[in-house]
C-alpha positions in Angstrom: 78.9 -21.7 2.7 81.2 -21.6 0.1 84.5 -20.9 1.4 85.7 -19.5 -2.0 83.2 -16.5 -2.1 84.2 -12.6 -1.0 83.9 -12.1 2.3 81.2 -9.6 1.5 79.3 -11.9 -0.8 79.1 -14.5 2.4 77.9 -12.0 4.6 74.9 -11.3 2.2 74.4 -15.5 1.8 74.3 -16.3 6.0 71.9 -13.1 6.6 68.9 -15.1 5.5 69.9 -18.0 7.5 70.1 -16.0 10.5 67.2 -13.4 10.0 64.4 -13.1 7.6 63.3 -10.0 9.0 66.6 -8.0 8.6 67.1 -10.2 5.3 64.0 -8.3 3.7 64.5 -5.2 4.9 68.6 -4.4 4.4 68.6 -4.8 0.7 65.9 -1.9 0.3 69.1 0.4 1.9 71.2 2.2 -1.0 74.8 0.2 -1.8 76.7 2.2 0.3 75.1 1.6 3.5 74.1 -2.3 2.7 77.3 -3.7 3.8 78.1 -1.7 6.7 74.4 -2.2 8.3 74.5 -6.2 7.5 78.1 -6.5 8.8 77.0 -4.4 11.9 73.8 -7.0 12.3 76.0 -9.9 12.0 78.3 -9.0 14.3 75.7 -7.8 17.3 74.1 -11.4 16.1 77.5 -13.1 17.4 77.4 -10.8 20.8 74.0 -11.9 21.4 74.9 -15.9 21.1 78.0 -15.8 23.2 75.5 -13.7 25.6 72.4 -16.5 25.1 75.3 -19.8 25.2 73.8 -21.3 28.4 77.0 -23.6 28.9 79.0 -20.5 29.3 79.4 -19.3 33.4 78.8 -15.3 33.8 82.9 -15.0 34.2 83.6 -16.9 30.8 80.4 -15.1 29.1 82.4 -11.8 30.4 85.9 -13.6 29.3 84.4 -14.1 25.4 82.9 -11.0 25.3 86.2 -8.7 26.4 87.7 -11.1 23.4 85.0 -10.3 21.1 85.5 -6.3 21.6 89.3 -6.4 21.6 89.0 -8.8 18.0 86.4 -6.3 16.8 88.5 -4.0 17.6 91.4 -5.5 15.7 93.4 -5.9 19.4 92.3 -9.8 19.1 92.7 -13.2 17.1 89.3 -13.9 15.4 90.0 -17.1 14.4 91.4 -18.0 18.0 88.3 -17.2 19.6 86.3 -18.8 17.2 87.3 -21.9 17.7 87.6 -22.1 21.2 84.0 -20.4 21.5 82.8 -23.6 19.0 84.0 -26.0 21.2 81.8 -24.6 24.2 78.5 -24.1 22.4 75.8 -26.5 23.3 73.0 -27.9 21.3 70.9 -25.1 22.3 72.9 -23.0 19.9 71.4 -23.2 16.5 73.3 -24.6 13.7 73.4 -21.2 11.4 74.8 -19.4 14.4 77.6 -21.6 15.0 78.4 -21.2 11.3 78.7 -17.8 11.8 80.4 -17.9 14.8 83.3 -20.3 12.7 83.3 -17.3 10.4 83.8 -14.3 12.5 86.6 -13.4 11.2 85.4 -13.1 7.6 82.3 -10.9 9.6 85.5 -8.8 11.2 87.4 -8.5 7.9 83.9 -6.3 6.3 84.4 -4.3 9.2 87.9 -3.8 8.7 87.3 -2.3 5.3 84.4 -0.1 5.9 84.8 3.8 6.2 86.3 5.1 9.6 83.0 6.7 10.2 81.1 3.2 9.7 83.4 1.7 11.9 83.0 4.0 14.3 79.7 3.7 14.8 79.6 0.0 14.3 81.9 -0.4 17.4 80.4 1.4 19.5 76.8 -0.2 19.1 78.8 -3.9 19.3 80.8 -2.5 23.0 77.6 -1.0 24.4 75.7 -4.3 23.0 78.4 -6.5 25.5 78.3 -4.0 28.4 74.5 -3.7 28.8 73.6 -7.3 27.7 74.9 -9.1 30.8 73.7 -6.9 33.5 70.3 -7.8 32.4 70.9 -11.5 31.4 72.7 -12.6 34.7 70.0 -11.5 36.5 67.2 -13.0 34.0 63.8 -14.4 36.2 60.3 -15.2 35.8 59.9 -11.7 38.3 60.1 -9.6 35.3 62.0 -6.3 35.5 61.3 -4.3 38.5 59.8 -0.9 36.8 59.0 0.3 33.9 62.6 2.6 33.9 64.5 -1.0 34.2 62.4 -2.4 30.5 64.0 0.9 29.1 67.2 0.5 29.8 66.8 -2.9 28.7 65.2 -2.0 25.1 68.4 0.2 25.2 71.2 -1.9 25.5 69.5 -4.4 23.0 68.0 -2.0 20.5 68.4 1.3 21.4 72.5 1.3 20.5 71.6 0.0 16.9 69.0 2.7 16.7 71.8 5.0 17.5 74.0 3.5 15.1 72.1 3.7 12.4 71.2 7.1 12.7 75.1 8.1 12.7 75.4 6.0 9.2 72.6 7.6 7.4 74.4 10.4 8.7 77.6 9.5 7.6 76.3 8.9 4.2 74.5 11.8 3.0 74.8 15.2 4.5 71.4 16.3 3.6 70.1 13.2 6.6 73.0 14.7 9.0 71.5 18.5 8.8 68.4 16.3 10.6 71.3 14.5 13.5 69.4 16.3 16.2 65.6 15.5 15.3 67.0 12.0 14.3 69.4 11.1 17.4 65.4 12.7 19.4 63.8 9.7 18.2 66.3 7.0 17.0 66.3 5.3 20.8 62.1 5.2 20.7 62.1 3.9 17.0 64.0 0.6 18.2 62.0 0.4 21.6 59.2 0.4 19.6 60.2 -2.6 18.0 61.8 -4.6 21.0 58.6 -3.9 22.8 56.5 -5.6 20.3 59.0 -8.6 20.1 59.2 -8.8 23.7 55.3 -8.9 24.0 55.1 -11.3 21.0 57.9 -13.6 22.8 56.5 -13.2 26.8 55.3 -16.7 26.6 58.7 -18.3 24.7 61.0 -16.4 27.1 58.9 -17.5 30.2 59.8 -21.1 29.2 63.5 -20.4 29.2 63.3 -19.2 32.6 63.0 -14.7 31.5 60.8 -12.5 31.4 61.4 -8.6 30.2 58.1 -7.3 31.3 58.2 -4.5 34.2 56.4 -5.9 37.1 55.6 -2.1 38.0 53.2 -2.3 35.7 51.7 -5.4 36.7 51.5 -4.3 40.3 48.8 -1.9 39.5 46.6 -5.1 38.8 47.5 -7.3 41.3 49.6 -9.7 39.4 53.0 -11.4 40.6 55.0 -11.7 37.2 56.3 -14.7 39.4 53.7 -16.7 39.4 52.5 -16.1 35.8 50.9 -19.1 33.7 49.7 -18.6 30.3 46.9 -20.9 31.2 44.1 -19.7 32.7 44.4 -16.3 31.1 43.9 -13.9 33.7 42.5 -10.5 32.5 44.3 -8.5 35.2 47.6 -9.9 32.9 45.8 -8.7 30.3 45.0 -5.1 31.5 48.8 -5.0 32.3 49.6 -6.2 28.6 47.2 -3.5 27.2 49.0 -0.9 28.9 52.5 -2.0 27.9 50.7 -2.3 24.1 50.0 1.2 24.3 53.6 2.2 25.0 54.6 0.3 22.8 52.4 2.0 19.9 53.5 5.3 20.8 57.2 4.7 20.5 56.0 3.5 17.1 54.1 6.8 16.5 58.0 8.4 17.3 59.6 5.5 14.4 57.1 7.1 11.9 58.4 10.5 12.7 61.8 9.5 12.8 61.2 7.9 9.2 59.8 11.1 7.6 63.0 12.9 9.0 64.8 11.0 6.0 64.3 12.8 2.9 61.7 11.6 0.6 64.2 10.7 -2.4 66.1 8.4 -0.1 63.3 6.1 -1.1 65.7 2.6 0.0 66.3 4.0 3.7 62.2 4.7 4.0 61.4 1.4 2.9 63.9 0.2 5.3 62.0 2.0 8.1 58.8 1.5 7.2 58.3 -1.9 6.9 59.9 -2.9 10.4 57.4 0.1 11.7 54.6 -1.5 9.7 54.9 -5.1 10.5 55.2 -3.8 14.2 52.2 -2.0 14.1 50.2 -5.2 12.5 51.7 -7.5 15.6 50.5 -5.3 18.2 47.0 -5.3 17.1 47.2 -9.1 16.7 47.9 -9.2 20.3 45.6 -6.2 21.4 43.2 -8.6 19.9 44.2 -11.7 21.1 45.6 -11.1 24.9 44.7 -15.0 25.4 47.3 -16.0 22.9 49.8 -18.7 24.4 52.7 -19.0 21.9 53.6 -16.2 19.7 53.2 -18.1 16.8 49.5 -17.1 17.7 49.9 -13.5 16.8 52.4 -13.8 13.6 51.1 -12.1 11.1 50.6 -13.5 8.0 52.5 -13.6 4.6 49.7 -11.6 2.9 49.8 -9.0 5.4 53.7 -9.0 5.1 53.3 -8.7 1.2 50.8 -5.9 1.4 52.4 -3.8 4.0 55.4 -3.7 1.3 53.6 -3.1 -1.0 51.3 0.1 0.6 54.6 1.4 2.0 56.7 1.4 -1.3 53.4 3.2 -2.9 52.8 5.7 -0.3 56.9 6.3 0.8 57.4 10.0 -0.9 54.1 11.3 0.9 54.1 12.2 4.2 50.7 12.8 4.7 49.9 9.6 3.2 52.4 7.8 5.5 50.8 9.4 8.3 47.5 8.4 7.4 48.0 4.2 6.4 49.9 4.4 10.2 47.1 5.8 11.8 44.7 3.3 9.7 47.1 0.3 10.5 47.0 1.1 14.3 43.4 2.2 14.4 41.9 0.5 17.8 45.0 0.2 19.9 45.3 1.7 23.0 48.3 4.8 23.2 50.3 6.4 25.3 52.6 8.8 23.9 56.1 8.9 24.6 58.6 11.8 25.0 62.3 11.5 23.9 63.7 8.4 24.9 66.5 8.5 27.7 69.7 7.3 27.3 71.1 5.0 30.6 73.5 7.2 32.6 76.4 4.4 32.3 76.7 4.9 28.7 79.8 6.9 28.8 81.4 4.9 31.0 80.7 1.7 28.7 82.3 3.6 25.7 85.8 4.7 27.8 86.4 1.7 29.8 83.7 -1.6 28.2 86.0 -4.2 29.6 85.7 -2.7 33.5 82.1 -1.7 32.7 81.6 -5.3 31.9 83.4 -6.4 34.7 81.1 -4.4 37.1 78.4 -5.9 35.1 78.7 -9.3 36.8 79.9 -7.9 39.8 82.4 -10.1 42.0 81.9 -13.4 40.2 83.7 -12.1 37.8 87.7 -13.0 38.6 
């Protein structure tokens, strides 16, 4: 990157590099919430490779994410833990993410100069983000989470807080979206399960291979599978009854995104769009894997380009009708099995994790922790 460009500018040029999903979808928001939910990405994009940095022992994870917070914070040197968090990244650390990681503290300066609201609710998605993360990564095996409870708390601490966060930014910028807060903050947690759920299940098989898996083996009991003793090859339909079931969760926090979406008024054309197309392209995967429980390698169940293209473009035409909107989702998810799903809880420790993150995250690895 060009070392000479605005710190804002670089932000927009590494978003690419880092995700082409968020990449498509940001620019659709209107100017004023652009930078703020880019610099928020970025920044839960750094928490989640210190978090993923397999060279780094549970009490140094913990020691770079307490610096993390505090620099986020502006209690901490940016630059000072930049480069002493490069020199302990391994090869498994891909090369765009340790150039953002050198640049944190042009990330960090964006959020410096965004509006006390935005920064607000940036840090307190980026604090939850570092409390929850570990207690589920330090404890990561091919067992799967124990019940279905555990997978929400999970979709929480790695979705759910952004769901949160953007709800209190839409809110924050236009007072006609904050007279909906309550009907928004009633769905915002089941809008990003939604989509974790569906990258989880895309993912089951890539995660396996690094030695996780986010899949509640409550769920799995009922068939007689041991998550433990999983192998993608020979498919066992008993995984597969178990994967339908979690399909059909998944497709009614989906069903909640939608109504979550239409919540937005229908002028604010660049948030819908924003909304619609992650709920859209979530909607295709599942059916690619309703349809393909065999698959191996989520590659399998990507969908295509043209599907990607024509989801835009459907969405953009239908995005002021809410009839219409209802109707292409129920089209889109026609033949996939649903469950629907209530308000989403939010874990009990959440308080806790926004008055005292650094103790909260201490507790989070327990006594190894020193």
């Amino acid at each position: 990157m060009d070392s000479g460009i605005s710190d804002a500018v670089y932000q927009d040029q590494i978003l690419p590099h880092v995700s082409r999903t968020f990449a498509l979808t940001i620019p659709q928001l209107p100017a004023a919430l652009r930078a703020a939910v880019t610099n928020a990405y970025l920044l839960c994009r750094i928490a989640d490779t210190i978090e993923d940095e397999p060279a780094l022992s549970p009490p140094e994870t913990l020691a770079f994410m307490q610096r993390f917070m505090a620099a986020v914070d502006g209690r901490g040197d940016p630059d000072a833990l930049a480069r002493a968090l490069e020199q302990r990244l391994s090869d498994r650390t891909l090369r765009t993410e340790r150039e953002l990681v050198s640049n944190m503290q042009r990330v960090i300066r964006v959020t410096a100069g965004l509006s006390d609201g935005q920064r607000a609710a940036i840090h307190r998605c980026v604090e939850l983000m570092c409390y929850g993360m570990p207690r589920f990564q330090s404890t990561a095996s091919l067992r799967g989470l124990p019940r279905l409870i555990d997978l929400d708390d999970y979709c929480y601490y790695v979705a759910g807080v952004v769901g949160d966060m953007l709800t209190d930014l839409f809110c924050e910028y236009l007072p006609v979206i904050a007279r909906q807060r309550a009907g928004l903050c009633s769905l915002s947690v089941s809008f990003a399960q939604g989509l974790q759920m569906t990258n989880i299940l895309k993912d089951v098989w890539e995660d396996r291979s690094r030695g996780a898996c986010w899949l509640p083996q409550e769920i799995f009991t009922r068939y007689g599978v041991d998550l433990a003793q999983l192998s993608s090859t020979p498919y066992d339909p008993r995984f597969g009854s178990g994967l339908h079931d979690l399909v059909a969760i998944a497709h009614g926090h989906l069903k909640n995104a939608l109504e979550y979406t239409l919540l937005i008024p229908a002028q604010e054309v660049g948030i819908r769009r924003f909304c619609l197309w992650a709920v859209g392209l979530a909607v295709l995967t599942l059916q690619r894997i309703n349809q393909n429980p065999e698959f191996t390698a989520g590659v399998q169940v990507k969908i295509s380009r043209r599907a990607v293209g024509l989801t835009r473009i459907l969405t953009d035409l239908t995005g002021r009708n809410d009839w219409m909107l209802r109707r292409l989702f129920a089209f889109a998810a026609r033949g996939l099995p649903l469950t629907p799903v209530g308000e989403t809880r939010r874990p009990e420790m959440v308080d806790v994790a926004v008055d005292e993150p650094e103790r909260a995250l201490r507790r989070s690895y327990g006594s190894s922790a020193t």
